[in-house]
N, C-alpha and C positions, 0 to 999 in steps of 0.2 A: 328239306325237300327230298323226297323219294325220286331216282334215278335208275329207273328201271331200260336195258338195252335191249333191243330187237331179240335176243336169243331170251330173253325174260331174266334173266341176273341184273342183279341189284347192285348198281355201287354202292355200298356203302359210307355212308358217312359218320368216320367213324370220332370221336368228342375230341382226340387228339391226334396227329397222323401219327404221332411216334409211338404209338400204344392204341392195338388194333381192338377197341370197345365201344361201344355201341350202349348208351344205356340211358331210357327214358322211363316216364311214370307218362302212361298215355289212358285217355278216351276211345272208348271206338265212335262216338260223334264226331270225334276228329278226321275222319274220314269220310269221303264223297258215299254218302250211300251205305253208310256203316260196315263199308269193304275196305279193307287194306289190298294192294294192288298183286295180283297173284306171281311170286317172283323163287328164285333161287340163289342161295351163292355157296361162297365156299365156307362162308362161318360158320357157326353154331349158333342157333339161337334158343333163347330162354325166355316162357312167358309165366308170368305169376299174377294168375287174378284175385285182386283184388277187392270187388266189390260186383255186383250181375253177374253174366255170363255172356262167352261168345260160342259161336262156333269158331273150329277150327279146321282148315281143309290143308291135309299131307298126301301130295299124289293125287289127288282125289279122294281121299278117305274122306270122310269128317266125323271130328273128334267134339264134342260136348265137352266144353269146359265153365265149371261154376265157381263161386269166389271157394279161396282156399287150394284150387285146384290148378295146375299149370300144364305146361309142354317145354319137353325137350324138342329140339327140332336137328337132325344132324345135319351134316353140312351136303349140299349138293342136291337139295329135298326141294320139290317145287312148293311151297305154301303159301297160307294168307290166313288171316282173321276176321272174321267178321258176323254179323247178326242181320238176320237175312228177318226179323220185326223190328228192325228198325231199332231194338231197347240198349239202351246205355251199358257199358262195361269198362271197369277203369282197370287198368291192368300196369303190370311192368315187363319191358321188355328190355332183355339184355342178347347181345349180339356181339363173340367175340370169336376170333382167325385161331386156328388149333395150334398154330404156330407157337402161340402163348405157353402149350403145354410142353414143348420140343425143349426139353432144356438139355438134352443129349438125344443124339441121333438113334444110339439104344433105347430110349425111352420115348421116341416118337416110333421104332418100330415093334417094341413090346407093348404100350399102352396105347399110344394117338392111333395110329392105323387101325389097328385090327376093332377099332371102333368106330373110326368113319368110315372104314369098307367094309362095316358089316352087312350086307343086305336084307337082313331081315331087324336092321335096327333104322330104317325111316323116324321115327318120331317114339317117344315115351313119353303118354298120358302119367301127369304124377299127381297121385291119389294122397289125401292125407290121413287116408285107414294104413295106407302102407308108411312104415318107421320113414326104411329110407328113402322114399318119397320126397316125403313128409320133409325131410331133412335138406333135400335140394331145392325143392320149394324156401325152405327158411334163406340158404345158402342164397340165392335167386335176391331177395328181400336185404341180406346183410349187403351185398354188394350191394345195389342202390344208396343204401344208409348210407355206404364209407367214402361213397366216390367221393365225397370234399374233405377227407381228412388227410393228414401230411403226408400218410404214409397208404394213402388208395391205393397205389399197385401193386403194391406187397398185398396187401389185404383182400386185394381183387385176386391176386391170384392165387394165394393161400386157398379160396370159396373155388374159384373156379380147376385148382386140381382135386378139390375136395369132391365135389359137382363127379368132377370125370371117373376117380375112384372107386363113386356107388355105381355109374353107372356101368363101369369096366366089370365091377366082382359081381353084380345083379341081372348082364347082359344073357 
């Protein structure tokens, strides 16, 4: 269940509390109206479609996304998904706290910041004509796969400094 508060931020609910991730294989028929509910928070979020297409609305932008093709979303972004014909879109979304990348206070202020305060990084359309894209797009997909394996956090988070890396040297 989606818990959206009066300022439009999202609790999230995240698969475990002790480990702030967020990660499902969804429908946009799973949705009232083929909308996800227009929200913000602090995480990052990650979409990877998989089969159709949705739109995708960052600030008010909207972004065309088709299978193959995904979005970064940074954190603090007001967004939402959805197909305004009504057509089916299966997709994966992952959603996790930057906190996860802060593995030293130096390295939340060389790499994590100057990447969620960048203002002119709201969102990245990721294209699979582009390598490294391409590449967080798979990254995006390997997490889903590992989340039941023994060692999912190591794993998720190996993907997910990987994920931040393209997007740090490509920004």
């Amino acid at each position: 269940m989606t818990i959206i508060k009066e300022d439009y931020s999202e609790k999230v609910q995240y698969d475990d509390p002790d480990y702030p991730v967020y990660i499902r294989r969804s429908f946009l028929s799973t949705y009232p109206h083929y909308a996800a509910p227009s929200h913000w928070h602090e995480d990052i979020e990650l979409i990877a479609v998989l089969s159709g297409q949705m739109k995708y609305s960052v600030n008010g932008e909207i972004i065309d996304l088709k299978e193959g093709e995904g979005i970064f979303v940074n954190s603090r972004q007001m967004h939402f998904g959805f197909s305004d014909t009504n057509a089916e879109c299966e997709f994966l979304c992952i959603i996790f706290h930057p906190m996860l990348l802060c593995m030293t206070t130096a390295y939340e202020r060389d790499f994590v910041l100057p990447v969620i305060r960048h203002t002119g990084l709201s969102f990245l359309h990721l294209c699979p004509e582009t390598g490294w894209q391409k590449e967080i797009w798979r990254q995006i997909r390997s997490v889903y796969l590992c989340r039941e394996k023994p060692a999912a956090r190591m794993r998720m988070g190996a993907a997910f400094l990987t994920i931040w890396s393209l997007i740090y040297e490509n920004m």
